[in-house]
N, C-alpha and C positions, 0 to 999 in steps of 0.2 A: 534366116532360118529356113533353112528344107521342109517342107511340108510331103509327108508320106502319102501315097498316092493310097497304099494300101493297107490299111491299119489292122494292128497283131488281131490276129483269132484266136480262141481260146481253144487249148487241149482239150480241155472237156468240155462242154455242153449240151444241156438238155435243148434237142430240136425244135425249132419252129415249127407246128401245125399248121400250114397257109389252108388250110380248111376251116381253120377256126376263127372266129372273131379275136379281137383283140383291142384293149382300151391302151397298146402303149402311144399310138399316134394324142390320142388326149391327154396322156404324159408328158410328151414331146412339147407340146402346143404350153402345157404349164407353166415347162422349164424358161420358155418362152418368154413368158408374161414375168417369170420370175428373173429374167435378164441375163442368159446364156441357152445356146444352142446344146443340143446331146452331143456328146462323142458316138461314135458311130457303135463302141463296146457299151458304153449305156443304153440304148435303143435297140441295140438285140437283148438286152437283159431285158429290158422292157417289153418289146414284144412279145418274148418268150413267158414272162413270168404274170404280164396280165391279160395272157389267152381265155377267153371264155367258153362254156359251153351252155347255152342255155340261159345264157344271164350271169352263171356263176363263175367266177374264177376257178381254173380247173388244178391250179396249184396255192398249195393251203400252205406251203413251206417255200421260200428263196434263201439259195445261200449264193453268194459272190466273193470267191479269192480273187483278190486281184492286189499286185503292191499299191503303195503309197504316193500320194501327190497324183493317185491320175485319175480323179473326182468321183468317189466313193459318198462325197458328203453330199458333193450338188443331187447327186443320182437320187439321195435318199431324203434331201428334201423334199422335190419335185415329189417325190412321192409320196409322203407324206400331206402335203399340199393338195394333190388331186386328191386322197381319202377326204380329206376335213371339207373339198367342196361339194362332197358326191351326197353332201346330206348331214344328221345328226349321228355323227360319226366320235370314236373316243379312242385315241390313238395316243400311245405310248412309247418309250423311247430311253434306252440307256445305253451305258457307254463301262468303259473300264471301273470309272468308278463315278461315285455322283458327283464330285468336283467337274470331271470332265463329261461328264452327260449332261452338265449346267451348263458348259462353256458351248458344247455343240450346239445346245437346245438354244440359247443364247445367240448363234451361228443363224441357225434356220430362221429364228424369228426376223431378226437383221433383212434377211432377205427378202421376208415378206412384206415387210415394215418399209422395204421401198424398193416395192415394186408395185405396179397397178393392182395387185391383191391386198394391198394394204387396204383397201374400202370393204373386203369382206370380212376384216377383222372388226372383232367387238373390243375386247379388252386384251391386255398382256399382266400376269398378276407375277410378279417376281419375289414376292415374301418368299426367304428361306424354309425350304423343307415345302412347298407347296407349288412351284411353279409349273405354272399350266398358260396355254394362250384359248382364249374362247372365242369363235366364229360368231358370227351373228346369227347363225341356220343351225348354234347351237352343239357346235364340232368343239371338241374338248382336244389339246396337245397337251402333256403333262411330260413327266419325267420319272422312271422307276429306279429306285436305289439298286442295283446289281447286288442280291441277296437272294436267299431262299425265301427271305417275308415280303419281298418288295411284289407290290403287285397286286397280291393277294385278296380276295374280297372284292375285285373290278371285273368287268369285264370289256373286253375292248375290239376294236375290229381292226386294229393293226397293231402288231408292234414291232419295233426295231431293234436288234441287238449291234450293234455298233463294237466294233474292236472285240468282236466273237474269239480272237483268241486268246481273253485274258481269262476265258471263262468256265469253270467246268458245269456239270450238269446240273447245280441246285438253281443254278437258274431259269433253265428249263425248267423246271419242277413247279417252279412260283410262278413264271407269266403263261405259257401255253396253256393250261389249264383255263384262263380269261377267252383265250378266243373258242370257245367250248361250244358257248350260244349263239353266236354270230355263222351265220351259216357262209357268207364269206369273208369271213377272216385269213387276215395273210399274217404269215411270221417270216422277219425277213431278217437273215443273218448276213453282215457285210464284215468282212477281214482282209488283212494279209496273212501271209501262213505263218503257222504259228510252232511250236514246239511238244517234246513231250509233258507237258503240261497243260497243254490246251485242249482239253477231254470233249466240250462242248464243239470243237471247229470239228476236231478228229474224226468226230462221230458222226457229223453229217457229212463231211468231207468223202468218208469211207460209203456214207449211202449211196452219196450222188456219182461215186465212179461205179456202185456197184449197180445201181439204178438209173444209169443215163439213157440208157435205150428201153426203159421199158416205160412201155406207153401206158401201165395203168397205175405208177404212184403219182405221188401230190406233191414231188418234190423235184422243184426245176434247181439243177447244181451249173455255176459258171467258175469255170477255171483259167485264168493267165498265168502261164510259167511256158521257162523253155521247153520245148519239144521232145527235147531228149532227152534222157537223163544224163547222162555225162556230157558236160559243156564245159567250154572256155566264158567264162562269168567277166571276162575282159571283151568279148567279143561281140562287137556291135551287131553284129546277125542276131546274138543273142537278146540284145537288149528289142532288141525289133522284135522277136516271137513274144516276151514276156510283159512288156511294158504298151498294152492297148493305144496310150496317148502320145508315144511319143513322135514327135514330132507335127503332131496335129496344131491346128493354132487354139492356142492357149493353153496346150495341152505340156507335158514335159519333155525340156529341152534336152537333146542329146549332151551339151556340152554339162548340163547340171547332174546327169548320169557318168559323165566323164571321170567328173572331178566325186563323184561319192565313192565311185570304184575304184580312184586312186587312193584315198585317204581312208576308206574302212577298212573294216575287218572282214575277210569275204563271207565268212560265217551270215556276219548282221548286213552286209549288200546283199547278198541273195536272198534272204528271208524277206529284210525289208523292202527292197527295191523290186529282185526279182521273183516275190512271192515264190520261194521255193522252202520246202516242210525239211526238217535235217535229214530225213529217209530219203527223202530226193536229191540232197543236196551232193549232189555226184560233181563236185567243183573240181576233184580229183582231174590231173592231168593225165598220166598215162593212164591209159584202160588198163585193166586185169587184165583181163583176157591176153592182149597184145605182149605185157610184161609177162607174162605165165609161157608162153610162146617162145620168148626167147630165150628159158633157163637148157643149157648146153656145157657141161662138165667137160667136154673134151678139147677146149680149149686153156691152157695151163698157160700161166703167166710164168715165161723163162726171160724175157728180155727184160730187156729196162721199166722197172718196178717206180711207181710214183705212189705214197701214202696221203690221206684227205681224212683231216681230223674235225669233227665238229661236236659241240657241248650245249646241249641247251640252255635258256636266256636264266634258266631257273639254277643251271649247274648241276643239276642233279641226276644227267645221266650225260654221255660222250660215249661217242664212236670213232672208229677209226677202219677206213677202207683201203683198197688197193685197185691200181688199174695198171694197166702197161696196152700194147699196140701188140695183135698176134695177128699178121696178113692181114691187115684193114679194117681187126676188128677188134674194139676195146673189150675186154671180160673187165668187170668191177666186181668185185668180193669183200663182202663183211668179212674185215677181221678179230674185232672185238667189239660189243657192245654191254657197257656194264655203267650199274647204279653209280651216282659221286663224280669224280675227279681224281680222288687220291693214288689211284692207278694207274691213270693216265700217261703221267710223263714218264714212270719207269718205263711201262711196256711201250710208248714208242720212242722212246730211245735207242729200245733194245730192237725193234724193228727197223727202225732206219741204220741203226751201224751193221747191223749184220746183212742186209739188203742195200746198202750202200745208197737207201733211198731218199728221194729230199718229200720234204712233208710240206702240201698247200694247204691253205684254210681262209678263212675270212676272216681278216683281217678288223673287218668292223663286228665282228660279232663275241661272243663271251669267247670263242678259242682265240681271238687276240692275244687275250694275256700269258697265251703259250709261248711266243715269238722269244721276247729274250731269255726265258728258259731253256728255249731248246735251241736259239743259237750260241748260249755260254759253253752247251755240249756237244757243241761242232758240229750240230745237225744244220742240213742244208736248209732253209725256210722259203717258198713261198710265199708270201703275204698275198694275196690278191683285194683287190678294193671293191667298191659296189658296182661299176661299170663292167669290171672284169668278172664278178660272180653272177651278173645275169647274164652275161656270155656265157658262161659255164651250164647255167641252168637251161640258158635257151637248146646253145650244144650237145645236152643232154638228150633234151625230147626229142630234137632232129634226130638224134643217131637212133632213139628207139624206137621212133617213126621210120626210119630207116631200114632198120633191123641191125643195125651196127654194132649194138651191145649185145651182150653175154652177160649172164651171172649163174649160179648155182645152185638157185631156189630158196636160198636161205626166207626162212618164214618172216624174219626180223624187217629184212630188206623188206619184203613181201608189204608187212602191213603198215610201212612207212609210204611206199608208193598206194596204198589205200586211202592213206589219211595226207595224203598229199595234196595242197592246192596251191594255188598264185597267191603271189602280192604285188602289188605295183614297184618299182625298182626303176626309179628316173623312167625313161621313155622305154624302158622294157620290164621283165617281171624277175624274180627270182620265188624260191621255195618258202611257201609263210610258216613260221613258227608258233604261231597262233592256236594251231588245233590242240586236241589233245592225245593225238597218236606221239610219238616219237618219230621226229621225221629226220634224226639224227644219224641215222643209217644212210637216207638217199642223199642229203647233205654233202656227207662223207664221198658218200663214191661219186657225186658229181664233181667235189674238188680235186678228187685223186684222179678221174679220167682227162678233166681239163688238167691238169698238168700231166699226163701224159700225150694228149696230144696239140700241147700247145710250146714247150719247152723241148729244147733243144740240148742233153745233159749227156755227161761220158756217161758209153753205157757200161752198168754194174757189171757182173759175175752173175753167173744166170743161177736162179733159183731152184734149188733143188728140193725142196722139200714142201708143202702144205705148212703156212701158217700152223 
């Protein structure tokens, strides 16, 4: 395994004061004792979030976006660890829910429990509904039920929200209120990004981009995700800007990001793997802009007409487009898109006999079961297979990176190339069916341009009129 020379930086973060003192090298040294080294993205969070001035920590709030698997937990042991040795300290901790704040909590202890800090533990009390680890110097770890009650009535000098985007604000409401008296207390929120549901990440989320340069709040924000927002979520550049650890040793293997982004849904790989929020989630292949760019009316399909039908997995809406070859450049037009099926085979029937046109489709997908329908009616059929439709898809984005395509502006078209993103397709990609746009449109006119320029058919009777 490759080891990165240069490991991902984060889009957002609050800067280092090299002015200031800072307790993360004491951190470091913990993680140490605790039997792993920092990733070089935990030790800027570190640095950064335990800056002092004066003795005090000068951020009263951490949040940390970063995906999964690239040691979110080690980070927030060690940290908790150095709290519980800095004195009679009372430090708290939850998680999505208390099952899984028991299993964390459960996690951290393990660690200490063997490692050379094991001699400054006193007890581990594991009764149900109570568990707490007690230092000898009198440091209290417990565990807070993720509720509006949990909490309540303590007060603490640390606490940890763990899996910050299952959370909305009543949880804030019951623990922040405990670090009130402690003059440094820290609240530290760790996540991957989360969804419109996640009210608690959202909202510090939205401080810490709005607050990252300013030097007098209390809120240090760390963010890993791609760079841009519109990206190829197959692309290992990509995985290198978003994923801090990978390739570090120990850290996450490219080849185990390989295989998640072949077999997920790119929805839950980006969020999960490459911490990206769904506002961000610009997975979308062709830019707007670029698509916007090339709607040109004045190119009219008169030659040899080729039709591209496609039905979603659900059946409950199908499209059918048109492409042909005008001087080297393919125009694609929505011809029909409507609710059902039951329409369908009338109107391209009537489309292909009167255009003299053969109709391509996928073969593996729900417009299969078109084929012997519309070959009992003499319609000419492409089938294409899975090798041949990520040709088609690949062929696509070439040509509109290119500028080789033409269309008409239709709106329909429009917000399918919006809600457009990859799916893995053998050793290339094709269009994922997965969202919840309609993407039955671009479908459509990718099979009907790849069969106009990949077939070789007598040509029709030239087209005289607009669909």
């Amino acid at each position: 395994m490759s080891v990165l020379t240069k490991p991902a930086k984060p889009r957002w973060a609050t800067k280092r004061n090299m002015r200031r003192p800072s307790k993360g090298e004491a951190l470091a040294r913990i993680a140490n004792q605790m039997g792993y080294e920092l990733f070089p993205w935990q030790r800027l969070v570190a640095d950064v979030a335990l800056e002092t001035s004066k003795g005090d920590y000068v951020y009263r709030t951490i949040g940390v976006g970063v995906g999964r698997q690239n040691g979110k937990s080690t980070l927030i042991s060690a940290r908790i660890a150095m709290e519980a040795l800095e004195g009679k300290r009372r430090i708290v901790y939850t998680a999505q829910d208390r099952n899984m704040a028991r299993l964390k909590w459960e996690e951290h202890v393990d660690l200490l429990m063997y490692s050379p800090l094991k001699n400054t533990i006193d007890r581990v009390v594991r009764a149900n509904g109570s568990e707490h680890l007690v230092f000898k110097n009198g440091s209290n770890y417990g565990i807070s039920t993720p509720n509006r009650k949990g909490g309540r009535g303590q007060s603490n000098d640390l606490v940890v929200i763990d899996e910050a985007l299952t959370h909305d604000m009543d949880i804030l409401a019951a623990l922040q209120p405990t670090l009130a008296t402690r003059k440094n207390g820290q609240l530290w929120l760790v996540s991957n990004a989360g969804d419109e549901t996640s009210v608690l990440l959202a909202h510090y989320r939205t401080m810490g981009h709005q607050h990252i340069d300013d030097k007098t709040t209390r809120l240090a924000w760390f963010e890993w995700c791609p760079k841009e927002d519109a990206f190829d979520y197959l692309d290992p550049k990509v995985w290198e800007q978003a994923i801090p650890s990978l390739g570090q040793e120990h850290g996450v293997t490219i080849e185990a990001v390989r295989e998640a982004a072949m077999i997920s849904d790119p929805a839950m790989f980006t969020r999960e793997w490459l911490n990206v929020w769904p506002a961000q989630e610009s997975v979308q292949v062709v830019p707007t802009d670029l698509w916007d760019q090339l709607e040109n009316t004045s190119f009219t399909l008169t030659d040899r007409i080729v039709l591209g039908v496609d039905i979603t997995r659900e059946r409950h809406k199908a499209s059918i487009a048109a492409s042909g070859q005008v001087r080297g450049i393919t125009p694609v037009e929505l011809v029909e898109n409507r609710e059902g099926t039951s329409w369908l085979m009338p109107r391209l029937i009537e489309l292909a006999v009167k255009w003299r046109a053969p109709v391509v489709l996928d073969a593996g997908s729900a417009a299969g079961t078109l084929i012997p329908h519309l070959e009992n009616a003499g319609i000419h059929v492409i089938p294409v297979g899975m090798r041949e439709y990520a040709r088609a898809c690949g062929d696509f984005y070439d040509a509109v990176m290119a500028r080789t395509i033409t269309h008409l502006g239709d709106p329909l078209m429009r917000n399918a190339i919006l809600g457009s993103s990859r799916r893995p397709l053998g050793e290339a990609w094709a269009w994922s069916r997965q969202g919840v746009s309609d993407v039955t449109p671009l479908v459509a006119a990718t099979l009907a341009r790849w069969g106009a320029v990949s077939t070789v058919e007598e040509k029709p009777k030239p087209r005289s009129q607009v669909f």
